[in-house]
N, C-alpha and C positions, 0 to 999 in steps of 0.2 A: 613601244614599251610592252604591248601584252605580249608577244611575242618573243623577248627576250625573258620574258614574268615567267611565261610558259616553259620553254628551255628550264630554268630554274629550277622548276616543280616539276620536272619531270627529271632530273637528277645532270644535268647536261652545266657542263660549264663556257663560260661566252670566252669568245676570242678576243684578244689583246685591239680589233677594229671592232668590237661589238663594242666595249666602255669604253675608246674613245669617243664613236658615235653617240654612244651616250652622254657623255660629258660635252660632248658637241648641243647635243641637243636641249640638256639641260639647262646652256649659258643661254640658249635659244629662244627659255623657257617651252617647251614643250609639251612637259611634263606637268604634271598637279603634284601636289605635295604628298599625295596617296600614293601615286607609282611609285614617287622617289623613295617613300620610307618604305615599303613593300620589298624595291629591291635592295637598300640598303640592308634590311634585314636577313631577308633570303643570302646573302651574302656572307651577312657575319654568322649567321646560324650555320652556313656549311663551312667558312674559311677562305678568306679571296685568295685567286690562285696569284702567279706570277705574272700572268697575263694579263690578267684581271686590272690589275694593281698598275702595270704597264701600262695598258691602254687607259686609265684614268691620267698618269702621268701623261701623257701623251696628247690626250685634250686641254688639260690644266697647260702644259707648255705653248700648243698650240693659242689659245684664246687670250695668254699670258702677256706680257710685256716684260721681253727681252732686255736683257744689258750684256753688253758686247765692251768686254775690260781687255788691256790691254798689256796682259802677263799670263805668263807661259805654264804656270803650276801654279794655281788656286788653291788653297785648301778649305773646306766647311768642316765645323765643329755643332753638332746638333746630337740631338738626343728625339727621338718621336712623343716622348711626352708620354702621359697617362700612367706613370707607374703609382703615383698617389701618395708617390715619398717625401714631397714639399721639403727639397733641399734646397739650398741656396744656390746663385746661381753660379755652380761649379762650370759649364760648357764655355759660358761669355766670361767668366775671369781666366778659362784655360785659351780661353781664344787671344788674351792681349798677351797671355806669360808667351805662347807659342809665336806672336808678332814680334815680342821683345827682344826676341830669339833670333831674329833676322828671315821668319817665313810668312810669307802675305797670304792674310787669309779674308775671307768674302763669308763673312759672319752671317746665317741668313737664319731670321726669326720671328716671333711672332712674341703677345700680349700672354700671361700667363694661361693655362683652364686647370689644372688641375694642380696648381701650386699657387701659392701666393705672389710670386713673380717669376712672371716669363725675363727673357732678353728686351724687347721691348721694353717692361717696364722699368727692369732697371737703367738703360741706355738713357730714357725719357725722363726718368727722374733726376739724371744727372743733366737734364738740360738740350739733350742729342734732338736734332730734328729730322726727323724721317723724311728723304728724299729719295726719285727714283730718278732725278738729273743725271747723265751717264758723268759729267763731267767732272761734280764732285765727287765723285763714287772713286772716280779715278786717281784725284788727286788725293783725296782719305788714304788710298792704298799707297800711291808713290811716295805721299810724304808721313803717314804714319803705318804701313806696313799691314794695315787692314780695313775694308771695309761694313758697314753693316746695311743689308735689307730687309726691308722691314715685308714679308710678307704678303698683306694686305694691297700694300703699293701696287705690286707684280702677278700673282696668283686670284686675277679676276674672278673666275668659275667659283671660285669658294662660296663668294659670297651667295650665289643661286643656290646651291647648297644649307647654308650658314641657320635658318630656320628650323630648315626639315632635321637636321641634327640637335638643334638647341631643346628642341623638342621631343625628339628622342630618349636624350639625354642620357644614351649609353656608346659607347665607343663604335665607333665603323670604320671601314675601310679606307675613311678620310683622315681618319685620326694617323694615319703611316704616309698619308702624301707629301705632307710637309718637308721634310728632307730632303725628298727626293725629287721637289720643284723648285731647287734654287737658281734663279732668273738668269747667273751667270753661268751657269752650265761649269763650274768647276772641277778639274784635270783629276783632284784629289779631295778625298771625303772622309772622317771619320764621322760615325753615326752610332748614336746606342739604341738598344732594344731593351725591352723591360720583359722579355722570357727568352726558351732559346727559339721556342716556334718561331715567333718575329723574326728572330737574328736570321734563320734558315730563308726567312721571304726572301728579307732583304738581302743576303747575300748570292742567291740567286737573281735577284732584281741587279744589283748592282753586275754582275757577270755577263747578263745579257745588257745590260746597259754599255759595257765594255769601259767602262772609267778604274782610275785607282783608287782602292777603296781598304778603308776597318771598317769592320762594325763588332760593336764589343755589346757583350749584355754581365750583367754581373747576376751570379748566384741564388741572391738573395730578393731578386726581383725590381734591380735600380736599371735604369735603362740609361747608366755610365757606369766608369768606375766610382765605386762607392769603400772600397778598402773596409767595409764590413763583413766579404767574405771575398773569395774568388772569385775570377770572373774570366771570360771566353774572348779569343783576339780571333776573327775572321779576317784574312786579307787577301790580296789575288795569287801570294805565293805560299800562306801558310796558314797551318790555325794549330792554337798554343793557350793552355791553361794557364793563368796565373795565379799566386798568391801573392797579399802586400810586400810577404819577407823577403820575394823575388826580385822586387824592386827596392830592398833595403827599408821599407816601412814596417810600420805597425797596425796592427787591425785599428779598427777602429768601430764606436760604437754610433748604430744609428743618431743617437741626440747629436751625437757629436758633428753632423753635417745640416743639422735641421736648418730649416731655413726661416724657423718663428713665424708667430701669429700675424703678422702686417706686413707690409713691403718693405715699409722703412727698416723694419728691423732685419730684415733681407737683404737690405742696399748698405746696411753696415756692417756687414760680413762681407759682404763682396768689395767696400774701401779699404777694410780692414789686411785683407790679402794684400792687396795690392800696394798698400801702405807697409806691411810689414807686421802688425802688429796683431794678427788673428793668432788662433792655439796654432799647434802644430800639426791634430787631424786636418783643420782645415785645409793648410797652407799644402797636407801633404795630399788630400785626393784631389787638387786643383794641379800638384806636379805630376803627379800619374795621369791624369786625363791627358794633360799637354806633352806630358813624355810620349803619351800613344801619336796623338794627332803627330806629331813630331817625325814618329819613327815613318807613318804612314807618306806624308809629304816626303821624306826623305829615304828614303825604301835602303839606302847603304848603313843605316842606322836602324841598333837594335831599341828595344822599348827601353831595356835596361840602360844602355850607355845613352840615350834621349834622357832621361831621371836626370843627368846631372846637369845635360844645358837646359832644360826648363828649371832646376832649381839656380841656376846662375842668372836666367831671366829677371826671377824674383828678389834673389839675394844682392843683384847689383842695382836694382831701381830698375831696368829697361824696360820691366812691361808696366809700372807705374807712370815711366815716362812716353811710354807709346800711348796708353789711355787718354793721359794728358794732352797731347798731341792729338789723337781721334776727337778728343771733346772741343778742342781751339778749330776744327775744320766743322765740326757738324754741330756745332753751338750755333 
């Protein structure tokens, strides 16, 4: 470690096998909690490069507990977290509209930290029980069109980590691994970023990763579509500014996606969707989310012509009825 410490302070950046070696050696425990926040910070104070970031993913995979599904185009719908906009949970309501829709996606998540509910919580407050059984995973997906991972299950190394960060208690370079360690290794990704730096990591990360991939960040500093302002489509064949009007919506204002002071009042905006019964900012940046994921999975499909089957998802019942079906498998 002093010798990577060194590099560091001498203005040097580590190779994509230097931080897996480290993440190697940190699940090792190796390390003291002083080297680790040391180079955590040396880290965020310069900017983790692509490699950097890589080779972290790279040990998280490595140390992790794999699931090996058995479909040919996955998609993930995730966001990195940490924008501090405590909206409700628009990624895991656009993930059932986009399953309702007839595309199998492999939901992969975690417990809230900077919002009042994570995927996780809402999933577990409806009753969902986090399993890393490849079996059910499988059958979640053939018979209701998606699965969910929970994280923690699969992404061991965190936890070695999970201290030295709590303690912290400001954002690091772990904060952007999540996404990008889903245990199923899935074909197709959409991903938000909460600036455009992020969004540039990551779609460099995803390019040398060689998968298919969005990654959107919106305007306004939401790390999805938030239809509060414009927002930016990264994919492996274009990039494209959007307004709400582009896709037939209306702005909207930040309250209008908030996701309330408690979870509960968080998990009844997310039934609410699904049910039918939420305003219509809500219903519509939960269709713009799933129109992207949409277009992404299905690369012959624009975002704008995706708008109308993720609003048919919604308006015919199917992703209320796929939910329902997800909840009868992981109940």
């Amino acid at each position: 470690m002093k010798a990577y410490l060194n590099k560091l302070l001498s203005g040097e950046t580590l190779t994509r096998k230097d931080t897996c070696d480290i993440m190697l050696g940190i699940t090792q425990e190796k390390y003291n909690d002083c080297q680790i926040s040391a180079l955590l910070m040396a880290l965020q104070m310069r900017g983790v490069t692509v490699d950097e970031l890589l080779g972290f993913r790279d040990g998280l995979l490595e140390t992790g507990r794999r699931v090996d599904l058995d479909i040919s185009n996955l998609l993930d719908i995730v966001g990195t977290g940490g924008d501090g906009k405590n909206t409700f949970n628009i990624s895991t309501c656009s993930a059932f509209v986009i399953a309702g829709a007839g595309y199998q996606v492999a939901k992969h998540g975690n417990k809230g930290s900077t919002s009042v509910s994570g995927a996780s919580d809402v999933l577990e407050a409806h009753g969902v029980k986090f399993t890393a059984d490849r079996d059910v995973l499988q059958r979640s997906l053939d018979e209701a069109g998606i699965c969910y991972l929970h994280a923690p299950l699969f992404a061991y190394g965190m936890k070695f980590v999970g201290p030295t960060r709590k303690q912290l208690a400001i954002p690091t370079c772990f904060n952007l691994l999540g996404p990008l360690v889903n245990p199923c290794r899935p074909k197709s990704s959409l991903h938000g970023t909460a600036n455009p730096e992020q969004q540039r990591l990551y779609v460099l990360a995803h390019q040398k990763i060689g998968d298919n991939f969005g990654v959107i960040t919106s305007y306004d500093g939401y790390d999805e579509i938030s239809l509060t302002s414009g927002f930016k489509l990264v994919t492996n064949s274009f990039e494209k500014v959007f307004t709400p009007k582009d896709l037939g919506m209306n702005y909207v204002d930040p309250s209008d996606i908030y996701g309330g002071k408690t979870p509960a009042e968080s998990h009844r905006i997310f039934d609410s969707v699904l049910e039918g019964t939420c305003t219509e900012a809500q219903k519509s940046v939960v269709i713009a989310n799933a129109a992207c994921g949409i277009s992404v999975v299905n690369r012959n499909l624009s975002v704008e012509e995706s708008v109308n089957i993720a609003r048919e998802s919604l308006d015919s019942g199917r992703a209320l009825k796929t939910f329902r079906k997800f909840l009868e498998i992981n109940g």
